[in-house]
N, C-alpha and C positions, 0 to 999 in steps of 0.2 A: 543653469536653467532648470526648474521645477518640471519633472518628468511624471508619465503613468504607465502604473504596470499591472499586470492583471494573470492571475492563478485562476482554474475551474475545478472543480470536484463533481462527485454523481457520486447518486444513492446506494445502497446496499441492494435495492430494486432495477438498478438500470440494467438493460439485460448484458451488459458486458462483466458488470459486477458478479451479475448472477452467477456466468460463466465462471469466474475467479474462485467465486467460495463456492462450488461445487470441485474444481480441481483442487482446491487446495484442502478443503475434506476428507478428498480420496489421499492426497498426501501425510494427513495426519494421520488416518487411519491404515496407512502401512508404516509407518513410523511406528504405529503405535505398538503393531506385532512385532514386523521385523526391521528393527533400524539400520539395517545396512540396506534396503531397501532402494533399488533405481529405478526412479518414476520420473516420466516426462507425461503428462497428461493436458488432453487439450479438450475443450468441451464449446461447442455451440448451444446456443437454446435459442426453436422459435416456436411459432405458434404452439401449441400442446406437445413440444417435442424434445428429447434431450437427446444430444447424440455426444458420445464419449468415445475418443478416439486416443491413443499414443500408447510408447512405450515401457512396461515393467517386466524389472527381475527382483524378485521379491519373493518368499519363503513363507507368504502368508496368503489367504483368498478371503474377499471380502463381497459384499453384499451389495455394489456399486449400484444398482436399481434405488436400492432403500438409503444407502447414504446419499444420494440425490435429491431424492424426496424428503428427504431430511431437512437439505439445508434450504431447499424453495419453501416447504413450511416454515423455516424460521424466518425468512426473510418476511414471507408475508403474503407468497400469491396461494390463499385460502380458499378463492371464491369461483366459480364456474362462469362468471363474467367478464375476467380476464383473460380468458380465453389463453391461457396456462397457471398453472392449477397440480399442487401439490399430490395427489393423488391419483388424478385423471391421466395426466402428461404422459407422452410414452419415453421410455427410456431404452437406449440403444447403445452396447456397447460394441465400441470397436479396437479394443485393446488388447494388445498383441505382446508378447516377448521383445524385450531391449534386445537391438542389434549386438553380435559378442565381438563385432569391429570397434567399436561401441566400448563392448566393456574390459576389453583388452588393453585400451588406453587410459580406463582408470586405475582399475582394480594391481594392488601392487603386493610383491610378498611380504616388503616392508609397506606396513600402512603409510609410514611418513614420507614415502614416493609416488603417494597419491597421484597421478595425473588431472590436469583440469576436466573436466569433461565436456567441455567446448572451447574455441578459439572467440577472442574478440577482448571490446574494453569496457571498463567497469566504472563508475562513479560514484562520488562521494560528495558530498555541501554541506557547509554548519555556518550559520549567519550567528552573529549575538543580537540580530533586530528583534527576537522573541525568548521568552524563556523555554523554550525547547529546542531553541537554535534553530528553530525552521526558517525558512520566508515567509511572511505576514500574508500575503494574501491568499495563501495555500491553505493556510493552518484559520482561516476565517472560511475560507469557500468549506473547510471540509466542516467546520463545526456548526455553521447552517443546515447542511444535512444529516448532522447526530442528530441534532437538535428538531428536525422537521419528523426524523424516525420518531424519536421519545412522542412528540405530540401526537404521529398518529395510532401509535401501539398506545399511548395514554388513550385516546378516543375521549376526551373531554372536552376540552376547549377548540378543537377543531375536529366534528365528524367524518369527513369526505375525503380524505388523502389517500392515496393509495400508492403504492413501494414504490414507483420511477421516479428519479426526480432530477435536476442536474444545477450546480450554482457555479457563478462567477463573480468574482471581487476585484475590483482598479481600486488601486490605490493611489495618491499623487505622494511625489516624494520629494523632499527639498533639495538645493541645490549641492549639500553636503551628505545624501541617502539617505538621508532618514524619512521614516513614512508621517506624514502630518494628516491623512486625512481620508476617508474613504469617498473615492470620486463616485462610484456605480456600484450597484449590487443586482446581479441578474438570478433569478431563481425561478427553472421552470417546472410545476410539480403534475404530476398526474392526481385524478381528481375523480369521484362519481359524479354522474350526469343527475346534477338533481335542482335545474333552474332552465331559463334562458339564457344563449351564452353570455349576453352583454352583464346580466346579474350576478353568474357564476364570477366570471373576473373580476367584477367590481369587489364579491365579497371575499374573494381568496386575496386580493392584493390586499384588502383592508384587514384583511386576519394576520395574516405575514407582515406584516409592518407593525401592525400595534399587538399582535404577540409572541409569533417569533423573535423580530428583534429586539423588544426588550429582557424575552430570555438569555439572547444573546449577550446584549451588556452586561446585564445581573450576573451571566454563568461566568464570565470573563474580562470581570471591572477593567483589567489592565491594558484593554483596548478599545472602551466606552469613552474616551476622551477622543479617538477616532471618527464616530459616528455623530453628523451632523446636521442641521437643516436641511441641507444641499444638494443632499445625495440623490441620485439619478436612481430609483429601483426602477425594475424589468421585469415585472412579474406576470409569466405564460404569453409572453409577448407578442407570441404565435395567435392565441385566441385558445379554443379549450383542448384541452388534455386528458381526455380520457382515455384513449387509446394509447395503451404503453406497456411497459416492459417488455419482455419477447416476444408479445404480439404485435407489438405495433414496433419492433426493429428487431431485428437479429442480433442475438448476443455471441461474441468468440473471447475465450483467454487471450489475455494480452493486450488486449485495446487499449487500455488504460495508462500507460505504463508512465507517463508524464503524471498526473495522477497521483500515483503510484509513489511516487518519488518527490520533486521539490516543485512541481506546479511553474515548470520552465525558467528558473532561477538554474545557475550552474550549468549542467550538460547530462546528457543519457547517452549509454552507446548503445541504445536501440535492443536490447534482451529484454524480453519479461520476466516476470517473476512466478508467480503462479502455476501448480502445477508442477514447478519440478523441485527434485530432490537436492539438498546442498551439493551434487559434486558435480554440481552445474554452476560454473565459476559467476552465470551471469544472476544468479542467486545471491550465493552467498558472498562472492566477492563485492555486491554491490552494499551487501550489509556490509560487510570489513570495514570499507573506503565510509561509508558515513559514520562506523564507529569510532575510524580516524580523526574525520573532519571536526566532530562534534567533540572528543576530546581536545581536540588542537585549540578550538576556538575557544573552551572551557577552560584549556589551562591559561589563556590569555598571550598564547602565540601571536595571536590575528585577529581578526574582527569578523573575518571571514574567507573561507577557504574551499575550495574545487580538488581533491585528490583523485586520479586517473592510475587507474591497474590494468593492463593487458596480460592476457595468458595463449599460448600454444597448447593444441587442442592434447590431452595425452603427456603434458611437461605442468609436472609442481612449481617449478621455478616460476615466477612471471617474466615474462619480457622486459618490463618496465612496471616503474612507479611514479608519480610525477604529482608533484603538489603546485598550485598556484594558490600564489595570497592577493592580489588584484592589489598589491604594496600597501597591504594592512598590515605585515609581519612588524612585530616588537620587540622582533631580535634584528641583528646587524650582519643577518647572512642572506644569502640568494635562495630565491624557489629552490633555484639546483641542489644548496649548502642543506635547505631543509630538507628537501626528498628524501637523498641519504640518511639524513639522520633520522627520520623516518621509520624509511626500511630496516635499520638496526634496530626500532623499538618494537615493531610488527609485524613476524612472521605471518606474510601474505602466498604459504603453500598452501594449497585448499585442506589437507586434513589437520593446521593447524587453526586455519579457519573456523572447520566444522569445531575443531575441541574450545579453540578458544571463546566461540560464540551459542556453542552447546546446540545445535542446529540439526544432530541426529534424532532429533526427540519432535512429537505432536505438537507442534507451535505456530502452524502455519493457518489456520483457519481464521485467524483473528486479525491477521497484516493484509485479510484480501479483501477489506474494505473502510474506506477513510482513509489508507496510505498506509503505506509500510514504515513511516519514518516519521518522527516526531513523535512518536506511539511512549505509554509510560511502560517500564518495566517492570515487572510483580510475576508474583508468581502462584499458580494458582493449580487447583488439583482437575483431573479431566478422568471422564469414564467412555472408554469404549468399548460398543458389542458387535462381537465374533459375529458370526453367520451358525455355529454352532447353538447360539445362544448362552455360551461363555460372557466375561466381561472381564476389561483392564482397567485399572485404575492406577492412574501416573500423576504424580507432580512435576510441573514443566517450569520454566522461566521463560515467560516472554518477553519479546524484544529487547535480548541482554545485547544487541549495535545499540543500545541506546543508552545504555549503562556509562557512567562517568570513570569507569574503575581505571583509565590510566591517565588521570591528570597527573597526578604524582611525578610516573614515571616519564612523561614529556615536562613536566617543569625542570624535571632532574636534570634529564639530559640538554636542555636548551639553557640549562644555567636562569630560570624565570625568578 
């Protein structure tokens, strides 16, 4: 029987986002000095306020005030009507020295006995329903709000947008998984007050329909044969929306963390991302487990696949590994049969992680909005400045979990 499924995303503007890429700023920017750097950083923002709170050991001092301000300028809250505002906002830190109970369970004399640096479990998904192995309606919710950012940083064709925004996408899917069609599209966006409300919503739903989504098809024919007559949109369904981002909700790191990840396809064991440093297993092991997934399903393993890593807070070793193919596997062994053979192709200790996926390095301001996963890999140059008024300049590789580099070596071993 023909079912509905439905993914959400939020803007670069929602105040939870905000929260993300201001922690994960601060985490580039000790990466940038000292890369052995341990940050756990957590950041609220509300009305005109920013408050920075968690733990670093780190060999560098930064300028946490001005890289805040930084990234709420880029985002977009420029204007004194938003009632927070790049400049104006107060900023407050509250950050203290990493516990040494803490780092006594990472820190090893052989680096390659790295200890995890928390307990818990990790997850991984690669679908082939897209060409980035995501699930479809995740990788639609988030590209309505690139797509909504470009139109309002364009300030062309739509004047009156402002950073908060949030989308959701149903899809119906046939009775053998495939997606045949988009059932609903909900997108609620913040807005200036420059009408009556009944006016305002008429002309924002009529904008968003007849210009966002046909940027949407254009930008991504390979899923225009989806979009139909039919479609149920939801546009500010509430009524007006001017009141937003961390004025009008409180933003905290973490919120997101579905989001974040596969938009409720597969599973999450409840860690965020943002904010902390790789030898926080619920970081980087959650990159690992997708750079698994996403190779498995690439080398034509599966069709789709869930990988599960648990670690002991202080122990390199994981607990476990555990792959499920939901009986999409194209070889003639069991979940079990694959796991193992798995584990033999990928050393899942955390400082085989951090080397394997190059995770010691500035890479982290880019994954803490539109999701960490399904992201394209490149590589590109970044400059950072000291508080001295010094500057670094690095070239990084982002989102190398997304990198295809071990189909090979899973075709090898599974005889494909």
């Amino acid at each position: 029987m023909a079912y509905l499924f439905t993914s959400e995303s939020v803007s670069e503007g929602h105040p939870d986002k905000v929260a993300d890429q201001i922690s994960d700023a601060l985490i580039d920017n000790f990466m940038a000095f000292d890369p052995t750097s341990k940050v756990a950083c957590e950041t609220l923002v509300t009305t005109g306020q920013v408050i920075l709170a968690g733990e670093v050991k780190s060999n560098t001092y930064l300028d946490v005030q001005q890289i805040a301000r930084e990234v709420i300028r880029k985002i977009g809250y420029t204007k004194s009507e938003y009632m927070f505002e790049a400049d104006s906002c107060g900023v407050l830190s509250a950050i203290h020295e990493q516990s040494s109970d803490i780092n006594q369970g990472v820190e090893r004399a052989n680096p390659e006995d790295q200890g995890a640096g928390d307990q818990g479990m990790m997850f991984g998904y690669a679908t082939n329903e897209t060409e980035n192995y995501m699930p479809l309606a995740l990788d639609l919710s988030h590209a309505l709000l690139i797509e909504l950012a470009n139109l309002r940083r364009e300030n062309n064709e739509i004047k009156y947008l402002r950073p908060d925004a949030k989308s959701q996408v149903t899809l119906e899917y046939s009775d053998d998984n495939k997606p045949v069609r988009i059932d609903a599209i909900v997108i609620s966006t913040q807005h200036d007050d420059f009408a009556a409300e009944a006016e305002m919503l008429a002309k924002i739903k009529s904008d968003l329909i007849s210009i966002l989504i046909p940027r949407i098809k254009a930008k991504y024919p390979q899923y225009a044969h989806l979009f139909n007559d039919n479609i149920t949109y939801h546009i500010n369904p509430t009524g007006k929306f001017v009141i937003g981002g961390p004025h009008g909700d409180t933003g905290l790191t973490g919120r997101k963390i579905i989001v974040d990840t596969y938009g409720g396809k597969g599973a999450h064991g409840g860690g965020a991302f943002s904010g902390k440093d790789p030898s926080k297993v619920d970081r980087s092991a959650a990159y690992a487990t997708r750079h698994i997934a996403k190779n498995l399903v690439a080398a034509g393993l599966c069709d789709e696949v869930l990988v599960q890593v648990s670690y002991a807070i202080g122990v390199a070793k994981p607990t476990s590994i555990n792959v499920v193919t939901y009986g999409s596997a194209k070889v003639n062994m069991t979940d079990g049969e694959i796991s193992k053979k798995v584990e033999s192709i990928f050393d899942m200790r955390p400082y085989f992680i951090e080397q394997r996926l190059k995770l010691r390095n500035p890479i982290y301001s880019e994954t803490a909005a539109y999701g960490h996963m399904g992201r394209e890999p490149k590589t590109v140059t970044k400059t950072f400045a000291a508080p001295g008024g010094s500057q670094k300049t690095v070239e990084v590789e982002l989102f190398t979990w997304e990198k295809l580099d071990y189909v090979d070596k899973v075709k090898a071993a599974f005889g494909i």
